[in-house]
N, C-alpha and C positions, 0 to 999 in steps of 0.2 A: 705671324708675330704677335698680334694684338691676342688670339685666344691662347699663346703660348703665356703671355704674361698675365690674362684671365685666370688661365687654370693654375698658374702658379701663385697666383695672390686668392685666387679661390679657396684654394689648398690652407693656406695659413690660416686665413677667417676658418675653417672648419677648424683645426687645431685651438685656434683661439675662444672660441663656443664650448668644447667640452675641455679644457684645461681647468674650467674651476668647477666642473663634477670630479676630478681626478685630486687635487687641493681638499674637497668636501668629505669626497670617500675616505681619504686619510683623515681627514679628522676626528671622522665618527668613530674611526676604527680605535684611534687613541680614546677615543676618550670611553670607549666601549671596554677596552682591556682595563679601563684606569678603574670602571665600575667593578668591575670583575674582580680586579685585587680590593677595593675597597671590601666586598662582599666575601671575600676569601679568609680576611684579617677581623670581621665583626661577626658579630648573633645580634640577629635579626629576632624579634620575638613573635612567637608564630600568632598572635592576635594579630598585631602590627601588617604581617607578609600574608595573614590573612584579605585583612581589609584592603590592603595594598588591590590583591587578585580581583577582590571584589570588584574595586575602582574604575579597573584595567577594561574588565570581563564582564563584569554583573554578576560572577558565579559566588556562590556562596562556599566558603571552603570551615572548616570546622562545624561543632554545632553550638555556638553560643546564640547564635542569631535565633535558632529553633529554641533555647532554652529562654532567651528575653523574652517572645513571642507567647510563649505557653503562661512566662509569670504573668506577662501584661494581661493577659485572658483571665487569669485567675484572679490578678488584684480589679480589674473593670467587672466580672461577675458581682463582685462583691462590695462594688461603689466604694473601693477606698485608693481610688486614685490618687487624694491628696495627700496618703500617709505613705504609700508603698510605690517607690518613683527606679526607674529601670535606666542606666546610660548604658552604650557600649561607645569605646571610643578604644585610641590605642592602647592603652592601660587594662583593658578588659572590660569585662561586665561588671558592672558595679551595681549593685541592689540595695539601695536606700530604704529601710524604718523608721518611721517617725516614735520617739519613747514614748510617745501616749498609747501607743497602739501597743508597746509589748512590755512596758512595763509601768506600773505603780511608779506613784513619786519617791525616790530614796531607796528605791528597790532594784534588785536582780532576777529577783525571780519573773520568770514568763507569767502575763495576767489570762485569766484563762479565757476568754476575749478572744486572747491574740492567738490561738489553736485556728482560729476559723480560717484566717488566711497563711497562717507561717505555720502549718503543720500542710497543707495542699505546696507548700513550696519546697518545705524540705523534704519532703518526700519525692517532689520530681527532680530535686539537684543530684537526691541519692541514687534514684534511677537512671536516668536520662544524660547526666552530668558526664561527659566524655571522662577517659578516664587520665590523658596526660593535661588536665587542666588542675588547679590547685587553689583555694580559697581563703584568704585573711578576712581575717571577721576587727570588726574596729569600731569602738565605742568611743560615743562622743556626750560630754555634759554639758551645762550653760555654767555662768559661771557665780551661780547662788552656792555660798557657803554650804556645805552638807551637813544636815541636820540629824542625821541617822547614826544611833551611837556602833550601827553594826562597818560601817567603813568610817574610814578615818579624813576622807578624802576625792573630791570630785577624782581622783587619778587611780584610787582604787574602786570607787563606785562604776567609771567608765571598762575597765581593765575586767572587772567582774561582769559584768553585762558580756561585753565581747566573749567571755570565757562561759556563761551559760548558752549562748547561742550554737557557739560551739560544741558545746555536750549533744544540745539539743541535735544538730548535724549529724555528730557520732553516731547516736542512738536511732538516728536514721540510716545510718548503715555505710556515711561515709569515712572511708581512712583518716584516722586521725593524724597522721602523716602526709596525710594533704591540706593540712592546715595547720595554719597560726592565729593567734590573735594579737592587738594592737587596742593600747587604751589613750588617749587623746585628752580627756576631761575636756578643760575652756579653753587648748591651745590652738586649734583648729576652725576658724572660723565658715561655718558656712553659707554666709552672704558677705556682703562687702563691707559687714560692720565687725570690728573686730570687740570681743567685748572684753579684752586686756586692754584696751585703748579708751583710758579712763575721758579722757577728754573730748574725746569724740562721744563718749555714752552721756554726757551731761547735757550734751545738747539734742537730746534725742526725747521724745514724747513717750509717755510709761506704755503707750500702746506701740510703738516703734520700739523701744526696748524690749519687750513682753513677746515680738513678733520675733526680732534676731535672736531670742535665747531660745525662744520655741522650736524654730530651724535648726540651731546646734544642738539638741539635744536626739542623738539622732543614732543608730548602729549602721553600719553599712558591710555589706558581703562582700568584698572584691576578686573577680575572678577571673584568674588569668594561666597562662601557659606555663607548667613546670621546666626546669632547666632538665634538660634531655634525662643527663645522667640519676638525677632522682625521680625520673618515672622508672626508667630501667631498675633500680634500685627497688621501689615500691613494687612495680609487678614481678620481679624475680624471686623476689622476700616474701616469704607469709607472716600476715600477722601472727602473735602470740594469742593462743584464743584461752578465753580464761573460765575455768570449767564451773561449772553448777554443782553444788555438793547433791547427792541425791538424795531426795524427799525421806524420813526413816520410815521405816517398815511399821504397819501397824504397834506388831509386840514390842517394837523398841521406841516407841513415841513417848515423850516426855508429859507426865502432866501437867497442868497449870499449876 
């Protein structure tokens, strides 16, 4: 009697022990499906699901990481750590110029200077640069009135900048279809001082001020994963190549 009602009350305690693995399995199972439609219904950006894996794994999946890695070598060769600064985060690879390094004050044009390190860079983005990844070029000014009778405007000075760096890109041989650019002027702040926020700059020391307009003056590369459908687009499509007229022939040479 006594181990009939042992093994009967035995019995329940065992039921009772795994009832809330069977409660738990369900749980996960929901909320496993629930992940699943969420990921069915979004775009995930492959930087982002990269990094994600990375997380997970360690493994490295794309090659931006190989691409940061190669610029950081090149701007530490050449001791200009403090001008030429590399992130990767969700948003992509971002590659930071400081405008001392690539241009004259008031100017667009590349100083020729700054061949030493952003001609070694644009050269490995145009080789080395996966090919469904995509690049916004983005100039930034401080916010000194512009003195140059050739723009009108920190907005067109910032806009032109972005827009030479981008040729420069092109003529290293990347698709100009895999870029944009983006002009900023003084809207953009790149520290925590805003230099639109007049009240805040009054109480700032000429070398505190002179330091936040120096940081905003700045181009930055950002590079990120194209939307599917326009890499498909870009590698199905040839460019338009635009032809060389040929050299004339001695006897038909023009004189001066």
């Amino acid at each position: 009697m006594n181990f009939l009602a042992h093994d009967r009350f035995g019995g329940d305690e065992e039921e009772k022990n795994i009832g809330w693995m069977i409660s738990y399995a369900d749980m996960m199972t929901i909320i496993l499906t629930f992940m699943i439609l969420l990921l069915s219904i979004s775009t995930i950006a492959q930087t982002k699901y990269d990094l994600l894996i990375q997380a997970f794994t360690g493994e490295r999946l794309g090659n931006l990481h190989e691409v940061q890695d190669t610029i950081d070598q090149i701007v530490e060769e050449r001791t200009l750590t403090g001008e030429v600064r590399t992130f990767l985060d969700d948003d992509g690879l971002k590659i930071e110029f400081s405008n001392a390094l690539l241009f004259e004050s008031g100017s667009a044009e590349l100083r020729p200077e700054a061949e030493e390190v952003f001609g070694p860079i644009r050269l490995h983005l145009a080789e080395k640069l996966g090919p469904n990844y995509g690049l916004v070029i983005q100039g930034y000014t401080d916010d000194v009135p512009i003195a140059s009778g050739r723009f009108r405007s920190n907005w067109e000075l910032s806009t032109s900048r972005a827009i030479h760096v981008m040729e420069e890109l092109a003529a290293a041989g990347l698709d100009k279809r895999r870029m944009s650019v983006e002009g900023f002027a003084d809207t953009r702040p790149a520290t925590d001082i805003d230099l639109l926020d007049e009240g805040h700059l009054a109480t700032l020391t000429p070398e505190e001020l002179e330091e936040a307009r120096s940081a905003n003056r700045r181009v930055v590369i950002r590079i990120d994963t194209l939307p599917a459908e326009r890499i498909e687009h870009i590698l199905n499509t040839p460019t338009r190549q635009v032809l060389t007229p040929p050299a004339p022939s001695p006897e038909h040479e023009e004189t001066p």
